[in-house]
C-alpha positions as CSV (number, residue, x, y, z in Angstrom):
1,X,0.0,0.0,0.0
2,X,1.0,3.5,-0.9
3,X,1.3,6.5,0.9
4,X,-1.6,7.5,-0.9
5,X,-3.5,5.0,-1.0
6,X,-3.0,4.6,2.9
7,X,-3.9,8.6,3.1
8,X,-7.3,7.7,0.8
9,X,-7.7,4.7,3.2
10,X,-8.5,6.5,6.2
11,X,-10.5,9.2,4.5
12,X,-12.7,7.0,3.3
13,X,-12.9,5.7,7.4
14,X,-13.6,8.7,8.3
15,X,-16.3,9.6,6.1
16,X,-18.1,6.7,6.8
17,X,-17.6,7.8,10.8
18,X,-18.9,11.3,10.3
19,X,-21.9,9.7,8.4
20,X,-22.8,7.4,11.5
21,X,-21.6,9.8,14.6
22,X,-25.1,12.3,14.0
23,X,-25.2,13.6,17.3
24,X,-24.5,10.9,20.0
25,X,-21.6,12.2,22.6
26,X,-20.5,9.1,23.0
27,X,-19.4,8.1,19.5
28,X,-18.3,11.8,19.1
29,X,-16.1,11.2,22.7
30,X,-14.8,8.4,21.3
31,X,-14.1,9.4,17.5
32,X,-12.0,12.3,18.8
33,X,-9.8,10.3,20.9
34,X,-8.4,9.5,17.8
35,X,-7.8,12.8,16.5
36,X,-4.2,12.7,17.2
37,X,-3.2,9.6,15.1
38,X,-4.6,11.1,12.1
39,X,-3.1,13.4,8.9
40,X,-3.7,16.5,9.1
41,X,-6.4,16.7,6.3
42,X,-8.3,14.4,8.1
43,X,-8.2,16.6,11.7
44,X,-8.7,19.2,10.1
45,X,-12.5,17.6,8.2
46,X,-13.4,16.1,12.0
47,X,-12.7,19.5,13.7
48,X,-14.7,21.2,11.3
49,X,-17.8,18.7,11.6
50,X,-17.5,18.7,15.5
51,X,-17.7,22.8,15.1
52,X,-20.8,22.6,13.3
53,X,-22.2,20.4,16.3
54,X,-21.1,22.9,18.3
55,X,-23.0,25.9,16.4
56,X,-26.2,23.6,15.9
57,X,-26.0,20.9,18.2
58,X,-29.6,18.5,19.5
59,X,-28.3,17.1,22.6
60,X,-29.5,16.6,26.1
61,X,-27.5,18.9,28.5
62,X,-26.1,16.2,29.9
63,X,-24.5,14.3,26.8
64,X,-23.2,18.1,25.9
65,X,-21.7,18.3,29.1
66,X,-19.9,14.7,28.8
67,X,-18.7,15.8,25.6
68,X,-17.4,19.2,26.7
69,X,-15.3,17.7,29.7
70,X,-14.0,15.2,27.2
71,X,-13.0,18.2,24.8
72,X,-11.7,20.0,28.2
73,X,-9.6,16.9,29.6
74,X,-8.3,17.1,26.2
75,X,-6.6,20.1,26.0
76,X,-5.6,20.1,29.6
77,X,-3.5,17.2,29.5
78,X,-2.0,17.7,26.3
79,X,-0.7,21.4,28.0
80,X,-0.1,19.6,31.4
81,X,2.2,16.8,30.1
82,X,3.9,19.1,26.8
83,X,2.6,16.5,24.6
84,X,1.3,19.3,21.8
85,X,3.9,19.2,19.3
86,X,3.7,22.9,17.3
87,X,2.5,21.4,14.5
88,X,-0.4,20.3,16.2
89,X,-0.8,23.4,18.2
90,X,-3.8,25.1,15.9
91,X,-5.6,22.0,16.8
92,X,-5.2,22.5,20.7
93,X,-6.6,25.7,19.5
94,X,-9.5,24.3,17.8
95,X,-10.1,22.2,20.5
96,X,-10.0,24.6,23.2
97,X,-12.6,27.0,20.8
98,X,-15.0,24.3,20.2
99,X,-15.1,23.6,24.3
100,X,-15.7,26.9,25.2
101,X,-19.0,26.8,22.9
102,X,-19.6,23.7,24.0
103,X,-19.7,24.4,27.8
104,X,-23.0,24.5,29.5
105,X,-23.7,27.7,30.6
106,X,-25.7,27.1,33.6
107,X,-26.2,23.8,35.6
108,X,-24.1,22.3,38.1
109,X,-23.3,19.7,34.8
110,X,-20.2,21.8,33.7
111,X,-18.7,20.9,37.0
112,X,-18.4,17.4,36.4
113,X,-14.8,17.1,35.2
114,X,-13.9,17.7,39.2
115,X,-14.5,14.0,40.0
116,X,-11.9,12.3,37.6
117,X,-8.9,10.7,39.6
118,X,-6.8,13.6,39.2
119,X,-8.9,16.8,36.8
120,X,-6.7,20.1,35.8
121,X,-7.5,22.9,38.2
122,X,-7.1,26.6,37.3
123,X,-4.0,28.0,39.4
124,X,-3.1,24.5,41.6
125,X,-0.9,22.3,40.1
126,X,-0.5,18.8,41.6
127,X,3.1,17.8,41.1
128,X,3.8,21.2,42.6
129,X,1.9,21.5,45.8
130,X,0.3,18.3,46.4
131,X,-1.5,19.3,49.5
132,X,-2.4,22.8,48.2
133,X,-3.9,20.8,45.7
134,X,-5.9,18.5,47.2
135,X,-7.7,21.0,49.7
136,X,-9.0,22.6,46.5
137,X,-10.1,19.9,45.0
138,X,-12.1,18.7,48.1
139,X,-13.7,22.4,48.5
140,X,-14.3,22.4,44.3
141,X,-16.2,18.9,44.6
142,X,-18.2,20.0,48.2
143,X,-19.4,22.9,46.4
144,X,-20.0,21.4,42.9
145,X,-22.2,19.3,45.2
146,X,-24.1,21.9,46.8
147,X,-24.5,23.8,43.4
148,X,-26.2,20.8,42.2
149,X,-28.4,20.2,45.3
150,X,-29.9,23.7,45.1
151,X,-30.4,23.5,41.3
152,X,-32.7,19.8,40.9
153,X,-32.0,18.2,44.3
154,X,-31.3,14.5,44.0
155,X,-32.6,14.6,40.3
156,X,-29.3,17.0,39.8
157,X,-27.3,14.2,41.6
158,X,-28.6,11.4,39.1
159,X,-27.8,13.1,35.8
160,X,-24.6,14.2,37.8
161,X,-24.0,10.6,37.8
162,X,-23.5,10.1,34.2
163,X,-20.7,12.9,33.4
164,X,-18.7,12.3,36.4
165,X,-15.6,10.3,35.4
166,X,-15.8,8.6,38.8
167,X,-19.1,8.9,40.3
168,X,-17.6,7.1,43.3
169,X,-16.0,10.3,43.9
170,X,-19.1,11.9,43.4
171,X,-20.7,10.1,46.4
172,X,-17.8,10.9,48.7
173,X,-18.7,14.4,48.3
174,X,-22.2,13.9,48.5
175,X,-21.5,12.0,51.9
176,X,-20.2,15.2,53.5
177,X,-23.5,17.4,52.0
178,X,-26.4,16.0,51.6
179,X,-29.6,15.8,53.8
180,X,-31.2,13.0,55.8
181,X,-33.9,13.0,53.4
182,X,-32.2,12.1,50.8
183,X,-31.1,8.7,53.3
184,X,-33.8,6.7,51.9
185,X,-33.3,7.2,48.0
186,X,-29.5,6.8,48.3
187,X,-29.9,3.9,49.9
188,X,-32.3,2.2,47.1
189,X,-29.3,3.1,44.6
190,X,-26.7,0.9,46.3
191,X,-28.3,-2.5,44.2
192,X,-29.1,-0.1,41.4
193,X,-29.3,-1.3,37.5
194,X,-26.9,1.7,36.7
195,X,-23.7,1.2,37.7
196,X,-23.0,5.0,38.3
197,X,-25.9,5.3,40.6
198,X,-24.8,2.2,42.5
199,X,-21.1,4.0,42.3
200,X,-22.4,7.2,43.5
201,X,-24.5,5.5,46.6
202,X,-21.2,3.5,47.4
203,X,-18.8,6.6,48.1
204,X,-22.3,8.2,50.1
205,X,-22.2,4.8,52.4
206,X,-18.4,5.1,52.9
207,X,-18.4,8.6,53.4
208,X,-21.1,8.6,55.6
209,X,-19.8,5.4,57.9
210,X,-16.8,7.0,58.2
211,X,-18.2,10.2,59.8
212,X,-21.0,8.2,61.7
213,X,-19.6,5.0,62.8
214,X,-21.4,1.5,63.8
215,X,-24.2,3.5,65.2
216,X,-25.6,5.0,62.0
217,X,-25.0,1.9,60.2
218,X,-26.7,-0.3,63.1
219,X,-30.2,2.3,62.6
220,X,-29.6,2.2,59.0
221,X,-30.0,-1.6,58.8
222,X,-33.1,-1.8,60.5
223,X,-34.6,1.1,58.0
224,X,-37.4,-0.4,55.7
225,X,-35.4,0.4,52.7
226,X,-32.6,-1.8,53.6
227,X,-34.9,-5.3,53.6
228,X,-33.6,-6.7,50.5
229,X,-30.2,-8.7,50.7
230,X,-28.7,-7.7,48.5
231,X,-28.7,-4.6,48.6
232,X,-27.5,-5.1,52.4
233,X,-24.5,-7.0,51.0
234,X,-23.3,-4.0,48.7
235,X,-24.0,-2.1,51.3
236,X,-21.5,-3.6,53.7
237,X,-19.1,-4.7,51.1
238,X,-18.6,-0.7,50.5
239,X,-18.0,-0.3,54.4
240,X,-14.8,0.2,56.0
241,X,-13.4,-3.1,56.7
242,X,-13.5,-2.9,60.2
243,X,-13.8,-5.0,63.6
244,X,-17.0,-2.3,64.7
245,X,-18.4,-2.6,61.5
246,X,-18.2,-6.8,62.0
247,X,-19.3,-6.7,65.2
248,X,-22.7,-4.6,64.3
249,X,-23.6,-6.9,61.3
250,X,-23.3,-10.0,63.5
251,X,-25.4,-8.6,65.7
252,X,-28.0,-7.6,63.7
253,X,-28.0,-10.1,60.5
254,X,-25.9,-13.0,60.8
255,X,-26.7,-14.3,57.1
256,X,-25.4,-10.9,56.2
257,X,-22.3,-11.2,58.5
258,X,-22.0,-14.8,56.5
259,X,-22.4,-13.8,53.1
260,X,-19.8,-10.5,53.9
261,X,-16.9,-12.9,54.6
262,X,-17.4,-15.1,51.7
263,X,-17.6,-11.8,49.2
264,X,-15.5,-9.3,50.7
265,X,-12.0,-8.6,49.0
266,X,-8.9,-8.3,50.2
267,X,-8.9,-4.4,50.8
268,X,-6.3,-3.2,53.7
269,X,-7.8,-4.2,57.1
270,X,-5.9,-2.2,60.1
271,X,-3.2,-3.5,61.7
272,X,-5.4,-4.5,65.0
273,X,-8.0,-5.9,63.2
274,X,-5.9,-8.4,60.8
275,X,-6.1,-11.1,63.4
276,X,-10.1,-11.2,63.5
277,X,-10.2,-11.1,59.8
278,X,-8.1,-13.4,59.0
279,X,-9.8,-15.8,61.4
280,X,-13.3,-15.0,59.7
281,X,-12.1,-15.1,55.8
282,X,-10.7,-19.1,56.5
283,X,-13.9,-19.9,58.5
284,X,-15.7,-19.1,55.8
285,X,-13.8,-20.5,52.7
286,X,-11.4,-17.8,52.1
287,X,-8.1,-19.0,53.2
288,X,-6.3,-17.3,49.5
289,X,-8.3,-14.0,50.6
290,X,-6.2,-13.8,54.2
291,X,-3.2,-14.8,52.3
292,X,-3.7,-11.4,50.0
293,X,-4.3,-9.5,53.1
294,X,-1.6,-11.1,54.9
295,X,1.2,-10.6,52.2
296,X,-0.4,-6.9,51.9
297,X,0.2,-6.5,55.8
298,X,3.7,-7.8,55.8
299,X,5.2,-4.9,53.6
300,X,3.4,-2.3,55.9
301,X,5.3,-0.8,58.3
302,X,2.0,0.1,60.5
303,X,0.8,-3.7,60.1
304,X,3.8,-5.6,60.3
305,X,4.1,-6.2,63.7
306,X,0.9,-7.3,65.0
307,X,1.1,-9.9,62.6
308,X,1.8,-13.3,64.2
309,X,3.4,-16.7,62.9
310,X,0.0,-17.7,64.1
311,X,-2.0,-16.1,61.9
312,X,-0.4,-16.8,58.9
313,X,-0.2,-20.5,59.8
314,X,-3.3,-20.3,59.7
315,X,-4.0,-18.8,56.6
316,X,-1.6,-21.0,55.1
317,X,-3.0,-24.3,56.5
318,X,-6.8,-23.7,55.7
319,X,-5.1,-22.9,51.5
320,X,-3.5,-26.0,52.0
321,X,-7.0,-28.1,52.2
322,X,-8.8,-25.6,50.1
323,X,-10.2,-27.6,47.0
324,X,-12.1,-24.9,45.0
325,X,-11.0,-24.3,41.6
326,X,-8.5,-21.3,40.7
327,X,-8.3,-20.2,44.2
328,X,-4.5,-18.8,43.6
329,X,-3.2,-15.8,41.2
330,X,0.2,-15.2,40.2
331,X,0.3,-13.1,42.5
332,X,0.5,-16.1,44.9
333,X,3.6,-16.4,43.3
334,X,5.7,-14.3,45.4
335,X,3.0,-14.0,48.3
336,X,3.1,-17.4,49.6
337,X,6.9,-17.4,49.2
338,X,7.5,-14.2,51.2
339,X,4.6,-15.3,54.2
340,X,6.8,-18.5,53.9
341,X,10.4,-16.7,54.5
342,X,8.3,-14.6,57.4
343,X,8.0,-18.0,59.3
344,X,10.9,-19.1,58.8
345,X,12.8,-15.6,60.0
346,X,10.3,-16.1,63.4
347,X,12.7,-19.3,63.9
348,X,9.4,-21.6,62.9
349,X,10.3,-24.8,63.4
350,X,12.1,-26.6,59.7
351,X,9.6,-29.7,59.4
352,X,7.0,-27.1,59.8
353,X,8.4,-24.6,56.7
354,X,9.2,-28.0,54.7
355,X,6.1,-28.9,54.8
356,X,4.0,-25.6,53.4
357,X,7.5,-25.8,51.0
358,X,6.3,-29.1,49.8
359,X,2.4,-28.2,49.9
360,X,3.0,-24.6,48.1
361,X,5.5,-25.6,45.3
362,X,3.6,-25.5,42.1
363,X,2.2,-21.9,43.9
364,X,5.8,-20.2,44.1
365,X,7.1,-22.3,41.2
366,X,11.1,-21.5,40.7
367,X,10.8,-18.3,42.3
368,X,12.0,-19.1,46.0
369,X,14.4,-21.8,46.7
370,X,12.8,-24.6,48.8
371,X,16.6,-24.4,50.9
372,X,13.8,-25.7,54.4
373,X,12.0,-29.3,52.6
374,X,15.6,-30.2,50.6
375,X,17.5,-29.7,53.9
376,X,14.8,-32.2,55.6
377,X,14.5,-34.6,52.9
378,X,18.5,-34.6,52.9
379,X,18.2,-35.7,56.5
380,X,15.3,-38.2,57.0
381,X,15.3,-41.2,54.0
382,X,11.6,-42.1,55.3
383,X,10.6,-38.7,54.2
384,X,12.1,-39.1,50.6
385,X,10.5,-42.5,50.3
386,X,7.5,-41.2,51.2
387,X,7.5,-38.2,48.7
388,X,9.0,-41.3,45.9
389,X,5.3,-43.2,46.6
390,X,3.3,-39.7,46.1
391,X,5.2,-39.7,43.1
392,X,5.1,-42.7,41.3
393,X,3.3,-46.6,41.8
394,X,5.1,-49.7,43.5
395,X,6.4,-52.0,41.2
396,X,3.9,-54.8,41.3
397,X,1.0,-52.2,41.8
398,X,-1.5,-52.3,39.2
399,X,-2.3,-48.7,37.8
400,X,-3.7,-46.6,40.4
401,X,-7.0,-44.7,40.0
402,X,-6.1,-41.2,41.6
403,X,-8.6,-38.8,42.7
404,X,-7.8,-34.5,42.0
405,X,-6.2,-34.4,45.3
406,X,-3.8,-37.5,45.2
407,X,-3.0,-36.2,41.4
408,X,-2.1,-32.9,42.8
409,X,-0.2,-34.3,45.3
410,X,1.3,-36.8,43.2
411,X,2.3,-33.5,40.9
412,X,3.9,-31.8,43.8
413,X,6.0,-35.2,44.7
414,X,7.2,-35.5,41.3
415,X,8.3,-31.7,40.7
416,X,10.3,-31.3,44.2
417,X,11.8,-34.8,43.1
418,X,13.1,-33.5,39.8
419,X,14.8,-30.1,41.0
420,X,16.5,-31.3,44.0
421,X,20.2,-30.5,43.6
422,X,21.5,-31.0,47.2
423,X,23.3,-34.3,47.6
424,X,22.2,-35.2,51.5
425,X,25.1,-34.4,54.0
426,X,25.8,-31.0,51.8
427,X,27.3,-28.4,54.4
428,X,27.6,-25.2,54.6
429,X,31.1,-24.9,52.7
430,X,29.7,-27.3,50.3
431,X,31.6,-30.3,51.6
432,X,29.7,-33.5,51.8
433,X,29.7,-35.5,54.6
434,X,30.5,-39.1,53.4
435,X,29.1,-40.9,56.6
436,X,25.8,-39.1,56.4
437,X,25.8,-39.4,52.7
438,X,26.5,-43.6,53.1
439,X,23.9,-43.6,55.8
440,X,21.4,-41.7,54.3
441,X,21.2,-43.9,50.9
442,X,21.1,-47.2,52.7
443,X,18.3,-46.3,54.8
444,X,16.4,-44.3,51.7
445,X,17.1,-47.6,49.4
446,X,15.6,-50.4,52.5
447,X,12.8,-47.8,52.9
448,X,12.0,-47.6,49.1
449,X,12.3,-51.5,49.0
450,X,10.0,-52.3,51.8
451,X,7.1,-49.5,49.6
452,X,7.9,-51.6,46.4
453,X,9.9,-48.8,45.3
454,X,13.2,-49.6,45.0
455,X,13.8,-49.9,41.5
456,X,12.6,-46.2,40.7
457,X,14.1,-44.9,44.0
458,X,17.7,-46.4,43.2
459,X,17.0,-44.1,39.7
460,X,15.9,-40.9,41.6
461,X,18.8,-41.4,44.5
462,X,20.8,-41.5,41.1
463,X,19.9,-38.1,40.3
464,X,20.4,-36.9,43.0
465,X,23.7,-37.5,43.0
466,X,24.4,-36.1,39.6
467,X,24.2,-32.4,41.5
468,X,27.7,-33.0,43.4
469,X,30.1,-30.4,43.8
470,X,33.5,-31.1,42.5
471,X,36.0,-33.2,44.7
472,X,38.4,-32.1,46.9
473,X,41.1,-33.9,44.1
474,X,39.3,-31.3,41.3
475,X,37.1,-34.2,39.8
476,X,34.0,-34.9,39.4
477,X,31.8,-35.9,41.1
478,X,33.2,-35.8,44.8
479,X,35.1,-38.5,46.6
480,X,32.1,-39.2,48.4
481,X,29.4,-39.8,45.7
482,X,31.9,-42.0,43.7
483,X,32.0,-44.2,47.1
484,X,28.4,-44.7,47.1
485,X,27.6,-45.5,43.6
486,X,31.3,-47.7,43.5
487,X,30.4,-49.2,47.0
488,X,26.6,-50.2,46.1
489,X,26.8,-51.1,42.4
490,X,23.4,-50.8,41.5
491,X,22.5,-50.5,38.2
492,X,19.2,-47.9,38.8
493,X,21.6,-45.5,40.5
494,X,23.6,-45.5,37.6
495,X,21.3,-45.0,35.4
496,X,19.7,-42.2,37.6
497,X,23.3,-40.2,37.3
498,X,23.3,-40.9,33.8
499,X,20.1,-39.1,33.4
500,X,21.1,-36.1,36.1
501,X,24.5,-35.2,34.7
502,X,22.2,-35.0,31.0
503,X,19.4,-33.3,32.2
504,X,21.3,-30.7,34.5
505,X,22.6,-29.4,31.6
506,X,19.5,-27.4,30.4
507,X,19.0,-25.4,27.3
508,X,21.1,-24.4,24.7
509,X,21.5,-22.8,21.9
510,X,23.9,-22.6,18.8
511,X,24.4,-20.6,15.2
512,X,22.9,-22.2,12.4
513,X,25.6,-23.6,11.0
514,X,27.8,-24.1,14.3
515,X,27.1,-28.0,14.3
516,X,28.2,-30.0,17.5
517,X,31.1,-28.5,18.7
518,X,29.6,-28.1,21.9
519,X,28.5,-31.6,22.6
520,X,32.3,-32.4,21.5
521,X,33.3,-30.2,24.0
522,X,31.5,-31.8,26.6
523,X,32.1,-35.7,25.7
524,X,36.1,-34.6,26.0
525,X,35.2,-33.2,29.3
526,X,33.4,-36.1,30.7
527,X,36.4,-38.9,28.9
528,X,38.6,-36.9,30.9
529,X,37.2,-36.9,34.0
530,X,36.5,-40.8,33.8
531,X,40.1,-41.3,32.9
532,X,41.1,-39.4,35.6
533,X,39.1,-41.5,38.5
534,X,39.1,-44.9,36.8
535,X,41.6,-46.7,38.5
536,X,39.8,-46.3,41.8
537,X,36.4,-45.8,40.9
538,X,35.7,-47.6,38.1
539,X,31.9,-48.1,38.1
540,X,31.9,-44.1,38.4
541,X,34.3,-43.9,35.8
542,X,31.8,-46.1,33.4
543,X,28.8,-43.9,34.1
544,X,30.8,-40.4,32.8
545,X,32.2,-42.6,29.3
546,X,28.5,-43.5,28.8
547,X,27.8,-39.5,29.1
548,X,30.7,-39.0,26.8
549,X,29.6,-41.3,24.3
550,X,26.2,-39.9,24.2
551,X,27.3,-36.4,23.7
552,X,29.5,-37.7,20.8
553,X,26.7,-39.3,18.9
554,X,24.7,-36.1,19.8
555,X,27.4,-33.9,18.1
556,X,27.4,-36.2,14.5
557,X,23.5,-35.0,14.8
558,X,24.3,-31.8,14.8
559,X,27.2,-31.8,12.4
560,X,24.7,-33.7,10.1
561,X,22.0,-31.0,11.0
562,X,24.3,-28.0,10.0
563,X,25.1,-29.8,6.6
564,X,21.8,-30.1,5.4
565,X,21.3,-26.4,6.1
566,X,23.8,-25.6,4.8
567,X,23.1,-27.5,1.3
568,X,19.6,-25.5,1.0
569,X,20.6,-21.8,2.2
C-alpha cells in the first residue's frame, strides 16, 4: 500500500464515521480520541464537523456536558504533560474553541470534570503543591455538590452521575452534604441497575460510615429500605473493613455477616483488626483471601508487627486443604513465598516450613528456593521415600485410580523430586559429609524396598547424586558420591546419574551452522574426567564414558543438522 492509497484509506474511514456519529456524545467522545493519530487533512474535516455540532447541536444537557469535559480533559493534559507538538498546536486551539461553545452555561453539569482521579484545576498544580492541591479539590467537589443540590436536588445528583468520570468520587462528596432526606433514595441506589448510581450510593455509604460509625450503620439496617439482601451486602461490602463494623452486622443479620466474609476482597484491614479477619475469611472458605491480606500487611510498616506466625499459619493451612478451583493468582507467586520466609525468620520450626514448602511448590514455582523441605528430605530417608510413593506406583501395583487431590499431590511429589540439587550431607562450605551421605542412601534404598519402590528410587537417589560439587582432588563428582555409587553397584543408580548429569545441563542454543562442537566439547570433558578416577572408581568412571559417548553421537547430529542447512541456504 502507498502512501496515498493509505492517506485515501483512512479518509474513506472517516467519512463513513462522520456519516454514523449524527449527534451521539458518545461516539463523538470516542471518534475524537483519535484525532491525534490522524493526517492533518483528516483533523482538520473532524474538527470542522464537531464545530458545526457545536453551532447547531440536539443534545441533552447532559450528553453536551460529557462531551465538553472530554474536549476539556483534552486540552488540559496535552498542556499539562507538553505532549502538543507545534505542528499540532492550531488543533489544541480548535479544540480549546470548540469547548468553550460547548460548555453548559448554567447547571451544576459543567462541574463534572472535578470527580476524575486527578482533573486540571485553574491555578493549583499537583506535582507542585500536592496538598495545596488536594484541599481545593475537596472544596471544588463539596461545592459542585451543593451547586447541584440547590439546582434539581437529587434529580441534579442522578444526571450528575452520568458525566462524572468517577461517580464514586461523586458520592464521597455527597456524603459530606447531603440531607437526611435524601437517606432513603441513596440507599435504594446501592443495588441499582446503573452502575453510576450504585457508584455514587457507594462513596455516600463510605463517606457517611466513616463520619457516623457503627451507630448509623446499626439504625440504617433496621430502616425499611434496607430489607432486601442484596442490597444489604453492597452495602456492607462498600463499608470500612473494620472489627465495629463486623461486630454490628453480626449482631443484627448473621446471614449478612455470613455472606460479607465469603464476598469481601482483600482491601487493607488495620493492623489491629488483621487477626479477627483473618480468622473470619478461613472460617468461611477464604483462606487465599487472608493470604492477599496477609502478604499486603507484611510490607506495611503500621501492620507488620501485629502480625503473628500464628496467623499466617493459619491462613496457610486452611489454603492447603482448600479444593475450589482457581483459588491462587500469580500473584501467589511471590505472596506465599515471602509469608513463607516470614515464618521461617520467626525461627518456625524446619519440618514445619518443609512442609508448606512441599504443599505450596507448584504456587511459588522457581521463584523461592525450597533451601527448608531439601534440607529435611536430605536428612530423613523415610521422608524421601514417602515423597518417591506420592510420586510414582510400586512395582507390582497395578495402575492406580487417583482422585484430583492425590494427582495434585502426586504432581507436587514428582516436581520437588526432579529439581532437588543438594546431595544429602551437603554443608555449609559445600563439603559433603561421606558418613551421612552412606547412611542416608542405605536407609532411603531399604525404605524404598519395603514400599515396592526400590527400583525407581535407586534411579531418583541416582539423580540426586548427579548435583555433586566437585571433589576435593578437582574431579568430578566428589570422593564421596563415587564411594556410594562404586560401593553399592546398582544398576538404577547408575542409570539415575546418567540421566542427572544430562538433564542438569539445560538449554542451549547454537548458530545455524555451528554443528556439535559443543556436545564435542563436553564428551572430551566427561572422557577426561572418567580417565582421571578410573583406577579407583571404576563403576563411576563407566557412568561419565556413557555420558561422553552420548554427547559424541549427539554432536554427528548436529554436524549432520548444520550440513543439510547448509546445502539449502
Amino acid at each position: 500500500m502507498t502512501l496515498a492509497e493509505l492517506i485515501s484509506y483512512v479518509g474513506s474511514l472517516m467519512t463513513n464515521a462522520l456519516e454514523a456519529v449524527g449527534a451521539d456524545a458518545g461516539r463523538w467522545i470516542e471518534l475524537i480520541g483519535h484525532i491525534w493519530a490522524l493526517p492533518p487533512g483528516e483533523q482538520t474535516r473532524l474538527l470542522d464537523a464537531l464545530s458545526a455540532l457545536a453551532d447547531d447541536h440536539d443534545m441533552p444537557i447532559s450528553e453536551q456536558a460529557r462531551l465538553w469535559e472530554k474536549l476539556r480533559a483534552m486540552v488540559a493534559n496535552r498542556k499539562r504533560f507538553g505532549e502538543a507538538r507545534q505542528a499540532n498546536d492550531w488543533v489544541l486551539a480548535r479544540l480549546r474553541d470548540i469547548s468553550v461553545r460547548l460548555e453548559p452555561v448554567k447547571g451544576a453539569l459543567r462541574l463534572g470534570y472535578l470527580f476524575d482521579w486527578q482533573p486540571d484545576l485553574p491555578g493549583l498544580d499537583v506535582t507542585v503543591d500536592y496538598k495545596r492541591y488536594i484541599d481545593g479539590l475537596v472544596t471544588a467537589r463539596r461545592n459542585a455538590v451543593i451547586e447541584v443540590l440547590a439546582e434539581s436536588s437529587l434529580d441534579g445528583v442522578r444526571q450528575f452521575a452520568g458525566v462524572a468520570p468517577v461517580p464514586n468520587h461523586l458520592g464521597l462528596a455527597l456524603g459530606e452534604v447531603a440531607s437526611d432526606e435524601l437517606t432513603p433514595s441513596l440507599l435504594e441506589w446501592l443495588d441499582s441497575s446503573e452502575p453510576p448510581l450504585r457508584d455514587v450510593a457507594a462513596g455516600w455509604a463510605q463517606r457517611k460510615l466513616i463520619e457516623n460509625g457503627p451507630s448509623w450503620l446499626h439504625d440504617v439496617l433496621l430502616r425499611p429500605e434496607m430489607e432486601p439482601h442484596a442490597r444489604r451486602l453492597a452495602f456492607m461490602l462498600n463499608a470500612p473493613p473494620r472489627r465495629e463494623i463486623w461486630d454490628v452486622i453480626a449482631v443484627v443479620d448473621p446471614a449478612l455477616h455470613t455472606a460479607y466474609w465469603e464476598s469481601m476482597s482483600a482491601a487493607v484491614v488495620a493492623a489491629e483488626d488483621l487477626e479477627r479477619a483473618v480468622e473470619e475469611l478461613v472460617r468461611h472458605g477464604r483462606p487465599w483471601t487472608a493470604l492477599d491480606l496477609l502478604q499486603v500487611g507484611i510490607h506495611s510498616a503500621e501492620n507488620h508487627p501485629l502480625i503473628t506466625s500464628a496467623m499466617v499459619r493459619k491462613a496457610l493451612d486452611g489454603a492447603m486443604v482448600d479444593d475450589t478451583s482457581a483459588v491462587h493468582s500469580p500473584r501467589h507467586e511471590y505472596g506465599v513465598g515471602r509469608l513463607i520466609d516470614y515464618l521461617a525468620a520467626q525461627d518456625t520450626d524446619l519440618e514445619i516450613i518443609a512442609r508448606y514448602e512441599f504443599a505450596f511448590a507448584r504456587v511459588t514455582d522457581d521463584r523461592r528456593e525450597k533451601k527448608a523441605l531439601y534440607s529435611v528430605l536430605g536428612r530423613d530417608p523415610d521422608l524421601f521415600a514417602e515423597i518417591v510413593s506420592y510420586a510414582y506406583k510400586g512395582k507390582n501395583e497395578t495402575r492406580r485410580q487417583l482422585d484430583d487431590g492425590q494427582l495434585a499431590v502426586g504432581i507436587l511429589a514428582f516436581d520437588v523430586l526432579s529439581s532437588w540439587s543438594m546431595v544429602p550431607g551437603t554443608q555449609e562450605n559445600g563439603a559433603i559429609d561421606g558418613e551421612h551421605l552412606r547412611d542416608w542412601v542405605q536407609r532411603a534404598r531399604l525404605r524404598l524396598t519395603e514400599i515396592d519402590r526400590g527400583d525407581v528410587g535407586d534411579e531418583i537417589i541416582g539423580q540426586i547424586l548427579s548435583a555433586s560439587p566437585d571433589g576435593a582432588d578437582g574431579s568430578w563428582p566428589a570422593e564421596e558420591v563415587r564411594e556410594v555409587i562404586d560401593g553399592i553397584g546398582s544398576p538404577g543408580i547408575d542409570s539415575g546419574l546418567y540421566v542427572g548429569i544430562l538433564n542438569r545441563r539445560g538449554m542451549t542454543s547454537r548458530g545455524v551452522f555451528e554443528g556439535g562442537q559443543q556436545e564435542r566439547d563436553l564428551a572430551d570433558k566427561y572422557r577426561d574426567l572418567a580417565r582421571r578416577i578410573a583406577g579407583d572408581w571404576p563403576r563411576t568412571a563407566r557412568v561419565l564414558r556413557g555420558v561422553a559417548d552420548t554427547y559424541e553421537r549427539r554432536a554427528r547430529s548436529e554436524d549432520a543438522e548444520a550440513g543439510t542447512s547448509a546445502d539449502t541456504e
